[in-house]
C-alpha positions in Angstrom: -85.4 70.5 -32.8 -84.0 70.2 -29.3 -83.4 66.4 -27.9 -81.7 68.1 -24.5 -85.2 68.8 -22.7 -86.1 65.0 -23.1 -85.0 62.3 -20.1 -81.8 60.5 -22.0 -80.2 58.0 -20.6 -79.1 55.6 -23.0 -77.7 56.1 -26.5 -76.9 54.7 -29.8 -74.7 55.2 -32.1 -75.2 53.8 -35.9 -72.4 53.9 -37.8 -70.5 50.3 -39.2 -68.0 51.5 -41.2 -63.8 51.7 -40.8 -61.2 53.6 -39.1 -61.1 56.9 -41.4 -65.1 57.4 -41.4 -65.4 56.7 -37.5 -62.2 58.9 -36.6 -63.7 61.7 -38.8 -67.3 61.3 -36.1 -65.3 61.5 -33.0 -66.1 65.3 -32.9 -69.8 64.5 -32.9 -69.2 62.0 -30.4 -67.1 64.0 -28.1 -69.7 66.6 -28.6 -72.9 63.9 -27.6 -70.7 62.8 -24.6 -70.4 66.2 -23.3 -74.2 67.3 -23.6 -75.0 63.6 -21.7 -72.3 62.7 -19.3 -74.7 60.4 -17.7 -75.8 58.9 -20.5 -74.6 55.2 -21.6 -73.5 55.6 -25.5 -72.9 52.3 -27.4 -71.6 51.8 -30.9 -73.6 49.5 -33.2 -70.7 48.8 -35.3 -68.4 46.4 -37.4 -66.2 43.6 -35.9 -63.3 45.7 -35.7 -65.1 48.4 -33.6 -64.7 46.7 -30.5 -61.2 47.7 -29.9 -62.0 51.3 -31.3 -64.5 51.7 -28.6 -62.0 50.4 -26.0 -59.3 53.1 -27.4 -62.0 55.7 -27.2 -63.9 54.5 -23.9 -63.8 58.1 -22.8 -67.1 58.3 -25.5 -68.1 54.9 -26.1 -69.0 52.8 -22.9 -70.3 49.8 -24.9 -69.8 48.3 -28.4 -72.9 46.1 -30.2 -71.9 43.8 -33.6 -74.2 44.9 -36.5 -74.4 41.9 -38.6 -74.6 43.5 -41.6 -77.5 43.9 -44.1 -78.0 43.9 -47.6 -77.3 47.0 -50.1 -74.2 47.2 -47.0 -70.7 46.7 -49.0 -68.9 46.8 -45.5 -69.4 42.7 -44.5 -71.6 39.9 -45.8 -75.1 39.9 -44.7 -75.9 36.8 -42.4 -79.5 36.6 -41.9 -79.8 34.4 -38.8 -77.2 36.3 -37.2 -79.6 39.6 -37.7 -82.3 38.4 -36.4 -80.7 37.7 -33.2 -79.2 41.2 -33.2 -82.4 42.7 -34.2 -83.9 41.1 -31.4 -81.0 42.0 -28.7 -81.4 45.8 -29.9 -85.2 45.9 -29.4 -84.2 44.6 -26.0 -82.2 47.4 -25.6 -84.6 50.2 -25.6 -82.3 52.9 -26.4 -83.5 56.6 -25.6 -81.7 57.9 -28.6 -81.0 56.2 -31.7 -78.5 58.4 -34.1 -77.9 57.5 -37.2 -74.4 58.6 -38.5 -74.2 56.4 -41.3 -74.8 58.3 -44.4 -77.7 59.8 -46.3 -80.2 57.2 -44.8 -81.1 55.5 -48.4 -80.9 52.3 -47.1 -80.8 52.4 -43.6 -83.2 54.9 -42.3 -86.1 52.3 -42.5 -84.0 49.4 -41.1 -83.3 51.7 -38.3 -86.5 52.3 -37.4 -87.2 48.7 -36.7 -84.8 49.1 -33.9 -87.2 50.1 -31.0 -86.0 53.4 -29.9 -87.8 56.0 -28.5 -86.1 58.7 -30.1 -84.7 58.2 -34.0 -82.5 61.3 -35.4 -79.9 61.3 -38.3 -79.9 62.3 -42.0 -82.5 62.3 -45.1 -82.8 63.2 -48.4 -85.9 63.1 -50.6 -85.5 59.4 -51.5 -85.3 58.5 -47.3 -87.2 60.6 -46.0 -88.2 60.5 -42.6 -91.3 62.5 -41.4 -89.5 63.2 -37.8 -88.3 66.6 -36.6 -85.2 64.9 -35.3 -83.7 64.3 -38.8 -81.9 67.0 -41.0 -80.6 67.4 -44.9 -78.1 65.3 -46.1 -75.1 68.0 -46.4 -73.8 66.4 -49.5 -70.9 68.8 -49.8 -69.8 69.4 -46.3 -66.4 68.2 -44.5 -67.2 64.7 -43.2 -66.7 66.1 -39.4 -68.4 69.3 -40.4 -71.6 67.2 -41.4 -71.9 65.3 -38.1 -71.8 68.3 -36.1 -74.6 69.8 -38.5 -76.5 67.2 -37.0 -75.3 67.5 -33.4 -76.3 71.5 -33.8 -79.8 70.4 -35.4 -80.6 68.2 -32.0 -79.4 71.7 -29.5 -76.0 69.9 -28.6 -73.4 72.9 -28.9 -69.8 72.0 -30.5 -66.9 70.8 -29.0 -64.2 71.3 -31.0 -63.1 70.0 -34.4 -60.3 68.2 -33.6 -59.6 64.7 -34.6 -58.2 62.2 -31.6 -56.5 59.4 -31.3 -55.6 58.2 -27.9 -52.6 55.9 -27.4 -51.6 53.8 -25.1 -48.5 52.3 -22.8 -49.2 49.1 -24.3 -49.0 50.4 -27.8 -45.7 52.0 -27.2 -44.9 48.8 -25.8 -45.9 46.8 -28.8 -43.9 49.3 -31.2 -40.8 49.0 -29.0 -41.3 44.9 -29.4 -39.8 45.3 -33.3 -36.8 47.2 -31.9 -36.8 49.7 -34.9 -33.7 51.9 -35.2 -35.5 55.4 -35.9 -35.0 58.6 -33.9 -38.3 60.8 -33.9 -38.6 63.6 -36.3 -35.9 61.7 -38.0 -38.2 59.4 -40.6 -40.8 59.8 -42.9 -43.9 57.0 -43.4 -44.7 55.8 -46.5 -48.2 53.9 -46.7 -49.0 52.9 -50.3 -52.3 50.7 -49.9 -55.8 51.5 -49.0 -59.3 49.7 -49.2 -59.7 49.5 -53.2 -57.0 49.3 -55.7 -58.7 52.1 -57.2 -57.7 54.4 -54.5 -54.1 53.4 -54.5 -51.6 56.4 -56.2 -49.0 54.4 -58.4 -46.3 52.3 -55.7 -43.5 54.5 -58.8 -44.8 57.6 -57.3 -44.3 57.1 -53.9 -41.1 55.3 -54.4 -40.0 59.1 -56.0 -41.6 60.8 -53.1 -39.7 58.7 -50.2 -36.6 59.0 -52.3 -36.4 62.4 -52.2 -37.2 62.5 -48.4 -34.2 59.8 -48.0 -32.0 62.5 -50.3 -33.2 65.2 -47.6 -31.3 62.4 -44.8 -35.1 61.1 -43.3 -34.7 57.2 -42.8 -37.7 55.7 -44.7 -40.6 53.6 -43.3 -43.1 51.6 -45.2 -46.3 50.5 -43.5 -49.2 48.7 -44.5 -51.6 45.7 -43.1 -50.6 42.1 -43.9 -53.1 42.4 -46.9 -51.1 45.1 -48.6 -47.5 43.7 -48.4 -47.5 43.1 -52.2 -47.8 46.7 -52.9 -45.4 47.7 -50.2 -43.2 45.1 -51.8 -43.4 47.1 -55.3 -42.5 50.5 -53.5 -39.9 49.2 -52.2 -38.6 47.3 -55.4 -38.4 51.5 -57.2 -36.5 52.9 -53.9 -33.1 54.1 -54.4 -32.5 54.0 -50.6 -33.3 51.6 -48.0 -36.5 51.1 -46.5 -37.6 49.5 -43.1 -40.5 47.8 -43.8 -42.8 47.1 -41.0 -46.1 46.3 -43.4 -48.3 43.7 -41.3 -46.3 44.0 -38.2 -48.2 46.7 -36.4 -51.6 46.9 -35.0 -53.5 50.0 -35.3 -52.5 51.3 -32.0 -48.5 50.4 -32.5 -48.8 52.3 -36.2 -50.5 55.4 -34.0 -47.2 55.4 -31.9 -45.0 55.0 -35.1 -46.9 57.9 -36.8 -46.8 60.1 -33.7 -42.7 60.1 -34.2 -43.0 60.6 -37.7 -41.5 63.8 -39.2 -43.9 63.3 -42.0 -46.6 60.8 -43.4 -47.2 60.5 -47.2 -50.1 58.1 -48.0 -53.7 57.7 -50.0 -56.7 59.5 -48.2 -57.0 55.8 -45.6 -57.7 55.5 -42.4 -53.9 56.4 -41.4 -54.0 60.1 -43.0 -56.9 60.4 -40.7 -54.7 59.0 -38.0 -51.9 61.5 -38.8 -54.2 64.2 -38.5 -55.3 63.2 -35.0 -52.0 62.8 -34.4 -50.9 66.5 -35.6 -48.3 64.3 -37.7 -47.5 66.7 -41.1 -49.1 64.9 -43.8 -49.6 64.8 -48.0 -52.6 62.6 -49.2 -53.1 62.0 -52.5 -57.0 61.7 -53.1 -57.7 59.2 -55.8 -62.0 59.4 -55.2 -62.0 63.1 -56.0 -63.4 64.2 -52.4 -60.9 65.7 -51.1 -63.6 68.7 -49.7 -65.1 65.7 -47.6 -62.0 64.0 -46.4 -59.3 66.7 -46.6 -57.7 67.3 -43.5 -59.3 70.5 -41.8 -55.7 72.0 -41.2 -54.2 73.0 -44.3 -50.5 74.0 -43.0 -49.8 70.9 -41.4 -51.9 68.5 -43.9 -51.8 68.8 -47.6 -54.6 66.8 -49.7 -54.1 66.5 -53.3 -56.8 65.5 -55.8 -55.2 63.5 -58.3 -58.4 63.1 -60.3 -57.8 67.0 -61.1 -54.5 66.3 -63.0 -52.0 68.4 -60.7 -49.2 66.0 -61.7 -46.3 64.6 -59.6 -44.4 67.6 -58.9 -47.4 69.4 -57.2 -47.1 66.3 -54.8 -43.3 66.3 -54.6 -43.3 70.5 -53.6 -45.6 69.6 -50.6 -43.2 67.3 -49.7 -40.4 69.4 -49.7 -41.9 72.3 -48.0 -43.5 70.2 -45.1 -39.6 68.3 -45.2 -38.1 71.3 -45.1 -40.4 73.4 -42.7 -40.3 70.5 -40.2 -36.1 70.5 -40.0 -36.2 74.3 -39.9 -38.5 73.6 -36.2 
C-alpha cells in the first residue's frame, strides 16, 4: 500500500517509550522525513521526549505529551489529563497517524480514536486492523529493521540503517563544566544500571571487566543517572583501580559527548549502548532479556552483544573486551 500518492501534510508519530526504543526508530524517521520534506512530523510521546525532539529537530518539528493510558507500564495513567490530550489531538487533524509502538494489542484501538485521516502501523491477529496501511507484526526482526518493514509497506524507500545521535556545543560545554581529567581514546565507560534490576549484569562482573581495561592503562569511568548511584557505588566498591565517577552528573547530551571520547563502552543493553552505537563508540552489552536479535547492535565489529541468558560465562565477555581494547590501541 502506497501513502506517497495521497496529499500529506502533517504527521504523527506514536511511540512513548525511552531513549533506546526511540533511537532504534530514528532510521524510520529519517526515512518519513525524507519521502515528506514538507510535511510537519510531531512526536506523541513521554515527558522526556521533548528534549529528544529538540536534539533531533532535523525529523521532529513538534513534540505532543501522551498522558498515558492503562495496560501502558511507561507512566501512570491520569484520566483528566487524557481527556484534554485526546481532545487537543482530534484538534489536530493529522494526515498520517503511524503507530510505531509495538504490536498494536493495546493501542491500535486507542489510536483510532485520534481523528486522523490516515492510520498505519503494526497488527497481529489479536489487533487487527481491517486497513491496507497496517502490516505483520515482525516479531523476530532487529528493532530498526521492523520500523523500516513498515516504512517499505507505505512505498517510502530506505535511508540508511544508521543510528544518530546529534550533539551539541552546549553539551560539550556542559561535559567540560565537571573538568574531568581524561584524554580521548584514553578511557573506558562503565554503566552498570538500567531500567529494571532484572536487566542489570552483577556490579562483580563489571568491576572484573573495568579492571582489566585499567590493567591494559585505560583510566576508568562509571556513569549512571542519579537513580542508579547505589549500584555504581557497588562497582566501584570491587575495583582494584580507581574510578572517576560521574553517575548523576551528566545529562543525556553531556554523557553523548563523554561516550563519543570513549575508547570503549561496556554496559547492559540501555539506552546508552544504543547511544554508543550512534556514536560508532566500540561497545560490549551484556543482554540480560534474551533479545539480543532485537536490540543487538547491527555492526558486529565494532559492537559485541552478549546474551547472558544463554550461559556464555564471564570470560566470553572479558575476550570481547580485550580484543576491542586491544584492536582500538593497535588504531
Amino acid at each position: 500500500m502506497r501513502v506517497m500518492s495521497d496529499p500529506i501534510e502533517k504527521i504523527a508519530v506514536f511511540r512513548a517509550l525511552q531513549l533506546g526504543d526511540m533511537l532504534n526508530v530514528v532510521p524510520a524517521v529519517r526515512a518519513l522525513r525524507m519521502a515528506f520534506p514538507d510535511a510537519e512530523i510531531v512526536l506523541l510521546g513521554l515527558p522526556w521526549a521533548a528534549g529528544f525532539v529538540r536534539r533531533f529537530d532535523c525529523y521532529f518539528d513538534r513534540w505532543m505529551h501522551f498522558p498515558g493510558f492503562p495496560g501502558l507500564p511507561e507512566q501512570e495513567y491520569d484520566a483528566t489529563a487524557f481527556a484534554k490530550f485526546l481532545q487537543k489531538v482530534r484538534g489536530e487533524e493529522f494526515d498520517l497517524l503511524l503507530q510505531m509502538q509495538g504490536d498494536g494489542t493495546i493501542v491500535n484501538d486507542l489510536l483510532a480514536g485520534f481523528g486522523a485521516r490516515l492510520l498505519a502501523g503494526f497488527h497481529t491477529a489479536e489487533s487487527r486492523m481491517e486497513s491496507a496501511f497496517f502490516v505483520e507484526y515482525p516479531a523476530l526482526e532487529h528493532e530498526i529493521r521492523r520500523h523500516l518493514a513498515l516504512m517499505a509497506h507505505l512505498g517510502i524507500p530506505r535511508a540508511g540503517e544508521d543510528l544518530e545521535f546529534p550533539l551539541t556545543a552546549a553539551d560539550e560545554e556542559e561535559l567540560g563544566r565537571l573538568g574531568l581529567p581524561l584524554e580521548p581514546g584514553k578511557y573506558v565507560c562503565i554503566h552498570p544500571g538500567s531500567r529494571g534490576v532484572w536487566r542489570q549484569w552483577p556490579p562483580d562482573h563489571f568491576a572484573l571487566v573495568a579492571d582489566i581495561c585499567g590493567e591494559r592503562g585505560l583510566d576508568i569511568v562509571v556513569t549512571g543517572t542519579a537513580d542508579e548511584r547505589d549500584i555504581s557505588r557497588e562497582v566501584i566498591g570491587h575495583l582494584r583501580h580507581p574510578a572517576i565517577d560521574v553517575t548523576g552528573l551528566t545529562s543525556v547530551g553531556a554523557m553523548g559527548v563523554l561516550l563519543r571520547g570513549a575508547s570503549l563502552l561496556v554496559s547492559n543493553c540501555t539506552g546508552v549502548a544504543h547511544m554508543a552505537s550512534a556514536l560508532r563508540t566500540p561497545s560490549v552489552v551484556i543482554s540480560m532479556d534474551g533479545e539480543p536479535f532485537r536490540w543487538g547492535a547491527l555492526n558486529k565489529r565494532l559492537h559485541r552483544t552478549i546474551d547472558w541468558t544463554a550461559g556464555p560465562g564471564i570470560g566470553m565477555v572479558v575476550a570481547e573486551v580485550e580484543e576491542l581494547v586491544c584492536g582500538a590501541h593497535a588504531n
